[in-house]
SETI-650186 format. One line per field, with one value per residue (C-alpha): residue number from 0; x, y, z. Coordinates in steps of 0.2 Angstrom, whole numbers, padded with zeros to 4 digits. Layout:
BEGIN
k	(NUM	...)
xx	(X	...)
yy	(Y	...)
zz	(Z	...)
//
This chain:
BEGIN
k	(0	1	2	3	4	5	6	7	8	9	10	11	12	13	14	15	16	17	18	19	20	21	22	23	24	25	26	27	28	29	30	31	32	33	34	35	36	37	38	39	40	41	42	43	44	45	46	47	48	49	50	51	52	53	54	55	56	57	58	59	60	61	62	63	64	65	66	67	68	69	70	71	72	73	74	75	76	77	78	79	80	81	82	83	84	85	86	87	88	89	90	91	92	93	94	95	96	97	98	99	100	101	102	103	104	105	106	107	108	109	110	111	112	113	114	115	116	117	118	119	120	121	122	123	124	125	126	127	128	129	130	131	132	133	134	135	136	137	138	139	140	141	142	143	144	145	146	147	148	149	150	151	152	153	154	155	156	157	158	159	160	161	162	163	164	165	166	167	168	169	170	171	172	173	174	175	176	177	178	179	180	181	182	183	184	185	186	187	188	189	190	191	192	193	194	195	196	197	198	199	200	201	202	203	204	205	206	207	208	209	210	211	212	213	214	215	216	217	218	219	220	221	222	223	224	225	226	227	228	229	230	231	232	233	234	235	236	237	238	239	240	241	242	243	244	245	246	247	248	249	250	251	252	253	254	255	256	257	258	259	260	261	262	263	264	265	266	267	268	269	270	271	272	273	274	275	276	277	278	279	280	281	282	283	284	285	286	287	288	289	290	291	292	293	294	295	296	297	298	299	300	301	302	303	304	305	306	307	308	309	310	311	312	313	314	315	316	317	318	319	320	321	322	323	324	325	326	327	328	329	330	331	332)
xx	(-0077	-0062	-0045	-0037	-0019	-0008	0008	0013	0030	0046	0057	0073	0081	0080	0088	0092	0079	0064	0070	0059	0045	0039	0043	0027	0028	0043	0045	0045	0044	0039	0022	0023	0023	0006	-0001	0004	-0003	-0019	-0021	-0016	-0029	-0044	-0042	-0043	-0059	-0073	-0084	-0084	-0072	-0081	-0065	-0046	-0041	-0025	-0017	-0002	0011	0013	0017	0011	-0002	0005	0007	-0011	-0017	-0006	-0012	-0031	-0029	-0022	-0039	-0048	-0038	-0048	-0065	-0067	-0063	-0048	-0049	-0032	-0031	-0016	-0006	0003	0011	0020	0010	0009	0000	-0019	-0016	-0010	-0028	-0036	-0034	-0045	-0060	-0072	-0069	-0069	-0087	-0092	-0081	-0063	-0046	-0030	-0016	0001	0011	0029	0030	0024	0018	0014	0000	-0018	-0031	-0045	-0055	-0070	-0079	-0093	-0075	-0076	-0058	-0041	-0025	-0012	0004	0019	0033	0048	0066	0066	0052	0058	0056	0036	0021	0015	0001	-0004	-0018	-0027	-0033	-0047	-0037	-0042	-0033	-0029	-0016	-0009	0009	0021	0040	0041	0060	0053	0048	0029	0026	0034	0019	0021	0008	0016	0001	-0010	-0029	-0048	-0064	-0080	-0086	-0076	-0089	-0080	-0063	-0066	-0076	-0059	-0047	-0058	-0057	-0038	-0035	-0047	-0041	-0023	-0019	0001	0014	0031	0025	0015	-0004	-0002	-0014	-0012	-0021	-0032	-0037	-0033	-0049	-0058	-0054	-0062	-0077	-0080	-0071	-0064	-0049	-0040	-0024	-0020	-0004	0007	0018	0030	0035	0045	0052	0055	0065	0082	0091	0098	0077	0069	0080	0079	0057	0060	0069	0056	0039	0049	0048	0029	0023	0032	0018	0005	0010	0017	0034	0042	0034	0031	0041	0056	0070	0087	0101	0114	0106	0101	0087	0088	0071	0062	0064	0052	0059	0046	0039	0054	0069	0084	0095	0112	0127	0123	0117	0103	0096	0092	0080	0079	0068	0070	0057	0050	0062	0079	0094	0105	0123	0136	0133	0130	0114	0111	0098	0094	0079	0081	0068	0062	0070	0087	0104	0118	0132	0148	0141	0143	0132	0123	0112	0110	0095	0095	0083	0074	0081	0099	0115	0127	0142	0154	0159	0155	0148	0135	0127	0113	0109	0094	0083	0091	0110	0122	0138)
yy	(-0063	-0055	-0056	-0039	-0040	-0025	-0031	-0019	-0015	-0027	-0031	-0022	-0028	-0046	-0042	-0051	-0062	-0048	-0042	-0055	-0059	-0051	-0052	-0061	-0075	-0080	-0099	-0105	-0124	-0125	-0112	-0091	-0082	-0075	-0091	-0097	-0082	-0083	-0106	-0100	-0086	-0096	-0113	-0105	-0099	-0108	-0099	-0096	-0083	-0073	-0063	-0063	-0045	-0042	-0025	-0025	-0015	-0020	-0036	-0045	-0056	-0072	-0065	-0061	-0078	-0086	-0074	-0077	-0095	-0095	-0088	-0101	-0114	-0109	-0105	-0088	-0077	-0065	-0046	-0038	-0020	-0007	0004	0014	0027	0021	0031	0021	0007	0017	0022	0004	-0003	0010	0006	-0011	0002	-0007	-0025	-0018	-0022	-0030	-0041	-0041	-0046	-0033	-0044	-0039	-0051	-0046	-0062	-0077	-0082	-0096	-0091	-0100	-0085	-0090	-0074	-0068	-0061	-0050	-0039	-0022	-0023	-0037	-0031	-0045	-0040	-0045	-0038	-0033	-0029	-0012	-0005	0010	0002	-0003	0002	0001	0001	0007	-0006	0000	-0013	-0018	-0026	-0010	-0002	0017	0022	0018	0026	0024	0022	0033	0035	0038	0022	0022	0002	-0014	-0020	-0021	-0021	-0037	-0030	-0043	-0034	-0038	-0026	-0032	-0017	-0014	-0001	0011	0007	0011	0030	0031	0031	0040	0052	0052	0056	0068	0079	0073	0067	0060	0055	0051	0058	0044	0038	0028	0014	0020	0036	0028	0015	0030	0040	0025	0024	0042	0036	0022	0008	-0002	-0015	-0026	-0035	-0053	-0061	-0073	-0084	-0083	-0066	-0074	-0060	-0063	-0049	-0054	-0069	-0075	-0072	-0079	-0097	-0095	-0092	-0106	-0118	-0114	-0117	-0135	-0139	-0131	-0141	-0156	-0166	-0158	-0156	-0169	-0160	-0172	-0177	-0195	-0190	-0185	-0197	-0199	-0209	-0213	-0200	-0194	-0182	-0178	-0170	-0159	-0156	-0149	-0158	-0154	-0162	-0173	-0165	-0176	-0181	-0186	-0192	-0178	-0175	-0165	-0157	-0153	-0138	-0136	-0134	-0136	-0132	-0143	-0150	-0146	-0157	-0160	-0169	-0174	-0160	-0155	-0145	-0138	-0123	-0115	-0113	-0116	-0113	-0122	-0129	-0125	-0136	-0139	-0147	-0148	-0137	-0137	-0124	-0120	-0101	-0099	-0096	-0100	-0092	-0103	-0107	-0105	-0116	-0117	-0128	-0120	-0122	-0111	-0109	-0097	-0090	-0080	-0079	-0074	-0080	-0085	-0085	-0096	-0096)
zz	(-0006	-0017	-0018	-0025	-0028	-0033	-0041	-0055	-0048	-0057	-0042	-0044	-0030	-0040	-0056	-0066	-0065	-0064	-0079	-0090	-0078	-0064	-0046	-0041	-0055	-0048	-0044	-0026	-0024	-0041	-0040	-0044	-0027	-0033	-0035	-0016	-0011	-0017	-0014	0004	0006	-0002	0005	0024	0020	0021	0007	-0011	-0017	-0033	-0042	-0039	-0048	-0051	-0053	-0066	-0076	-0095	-0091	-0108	-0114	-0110	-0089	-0089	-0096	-0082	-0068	-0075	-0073	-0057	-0053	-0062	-0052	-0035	-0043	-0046	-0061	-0063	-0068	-0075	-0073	-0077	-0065	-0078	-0065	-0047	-0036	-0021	-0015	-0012	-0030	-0035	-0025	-0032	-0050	-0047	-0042	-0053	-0042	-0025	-0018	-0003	0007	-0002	0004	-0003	-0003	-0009	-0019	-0012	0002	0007	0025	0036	0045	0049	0036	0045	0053	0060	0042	0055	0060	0051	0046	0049	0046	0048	0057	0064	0077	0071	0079	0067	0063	0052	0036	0038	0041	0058	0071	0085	0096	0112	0127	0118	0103	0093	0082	0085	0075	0057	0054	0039	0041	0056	0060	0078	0086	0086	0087	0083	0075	0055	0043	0033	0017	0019	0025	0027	0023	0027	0017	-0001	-0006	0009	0006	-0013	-0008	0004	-0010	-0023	-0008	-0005	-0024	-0028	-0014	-0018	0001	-0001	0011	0008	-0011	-0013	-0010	0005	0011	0028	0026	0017	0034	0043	0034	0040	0055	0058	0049	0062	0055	0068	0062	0073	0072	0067	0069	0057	0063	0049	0035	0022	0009	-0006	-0011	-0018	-0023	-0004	0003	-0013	-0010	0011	0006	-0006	0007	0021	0008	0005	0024	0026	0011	0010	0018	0007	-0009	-0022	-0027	-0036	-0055	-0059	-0076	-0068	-0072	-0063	-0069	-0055	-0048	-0030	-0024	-0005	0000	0002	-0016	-0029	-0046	-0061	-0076	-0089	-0080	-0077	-0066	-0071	-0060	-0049	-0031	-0028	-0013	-0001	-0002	-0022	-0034	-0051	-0065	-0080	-0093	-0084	-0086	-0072	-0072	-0066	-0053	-0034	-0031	-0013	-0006	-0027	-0036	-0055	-0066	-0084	-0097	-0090	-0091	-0077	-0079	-0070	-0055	-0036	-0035	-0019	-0011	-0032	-0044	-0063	-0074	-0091	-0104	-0096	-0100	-0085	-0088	-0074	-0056	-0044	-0026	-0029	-0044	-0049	-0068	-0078	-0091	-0107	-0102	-0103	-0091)
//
């Protein structure tokens, strides 16, 4: 099995703090969303996975040593290639032609989810949804009375279904998704301007390929600042029996942490309250403030603070007081 993962976009809707790292390597209870994404995918299922390939902009050596060790962490070996243009998601899947064989999962790094992964691997094709007050803004489908799907349909202003594609898909055969879209751009087949998944599953679909439809129980966005520390608060509850969040080497003097907090490596607590529902990265300082609901990252200082719904970037010193805050990387406020 593979894992390809198309996340070249920057996240413009969470500036500042996209503008150093991408979207997908944001922290959420102390691990990249890309890095959730893929320990979710693989420990659901029950065989080996072979390659995670991950599709990129020019993100920099020291992002593709960290997405290629995210790979190693689950035992299989990660691929890097290069969308250079913003051509849509077919082309974005595309560009990782060379990995896409066999049985593969396409998973897009945008959001995290609480579901259970685990499916029948005979299935021609999965695609996971989820039902949706407005559907406008997805991807849709269509499913018949045999739990078939019928119809795929992008951002239709019309109501078609309430059933959105959420980005997370199965195919039991990779060698036909990649003639699909080697198809779809030689004979420049575009919707919306843009090479679309959908008509790519659509193409399928006419070939024989029968998906069928998979529910989560939970799509946690992680587009802005207010969704990435709601997606943070909601991975604390889900994993606060499963994962160690709190490192033996943090140190709090009269201090207090309030779980479900993720606290990393030789950061400090000092005179302060913090928690619940924050995470904090490695070598953070923290006094005499009161943290609620934030995500900061590394090797950032707080002081003086009553800060709650905010995200600090590294290497950021913030010696104010204020409610809510969102700073980037090397700031100080």
């Amino acid at each position: 099995m593979k894992i390809i993962i198309p996340m070249a976009g920057r996240g413009s809707r969470l500036r500042p703090h996209t503008l150093t790292v991408p979207k997908p390597l944001i922290p959420i209870a102390g691990k990249p969303i890309v890095q959730r994404l893929v320990e979710d995918l693989t420990a659901s299922y029950p065989g080996a996975f072979d390659e995670v390939a991950f599709v990129i902009g020019d993100f920099g050596k020291e992002v593709e040593k960290q997405l290629e060790d995210i790979a190693t962490k689950v035992g299989a070996k990660g691929s890097i290639y290069y969308q250079d243009e913003p051509l849509g998601p077919a082309h974005a899947i595309w560009c990782a032609r060379e990995s896409i064989s066999g049985p593969c999962i396409v998973a897009f790094a945008d959001t995290l989810f609480k579901a259970d992964f685990h499916f029948d691997t005979k299935q021609d094709g999965i695609i996971w949804v989820q039902k949706v007050d407005d559907p406008s803004s997805f991807g849709v489908v269509k499913v018949n009375e045999e739990g078939i799907i019928t119809d795929f349909v992008e951002k239709s202003p019309e109501f078609v279904s309430d059933l959105a594609i959420v980005g997370l898909y199965y195919f039991r055969d990779g060698d036909k998704l990649r003639e699909q879209l080697q198809y779809l751009l030689d004979n420049e087949i575009k919707d919306k301007g843009e090479y679309q998944l959908t008509s790519v599953l659509d193409l399928m679909k006419n070939q024989g390929t029968k998906f069928r439809p998979a529910r989560i129980e939970e799509w946690l966005d992680c587009g802005n600042k207010d969704n990435v520390v709601y997606t943070n608060k909601r991975i604390l509850d889900i994993k606060k029996e499963k994962e160690k969040l709190v490192a033996e080497t943090v140190k709090t003097e009269h201090g207090l942490i309030i779980p479900p907090c993720f606290i990393g490596e030789n950061t400090i607590i000092r005179n302060s309250v913090v928690g619940p529902y924050v995470s904090i990265g490695n070598n953070c300082t923290v006094e005499d403030s009161v943290i609620v609901e934030s995500v900061i990252q590394n090797n950032t200082k707080v002081s003086n603070a009553n800060l709650g719904q905010s995200m600090l970037g590294s290497e950021v010193e913030y010696l104010k007081d204020k409610d809510e805050i969102s700073i980037g990387d090397y700031s100080e406020g």
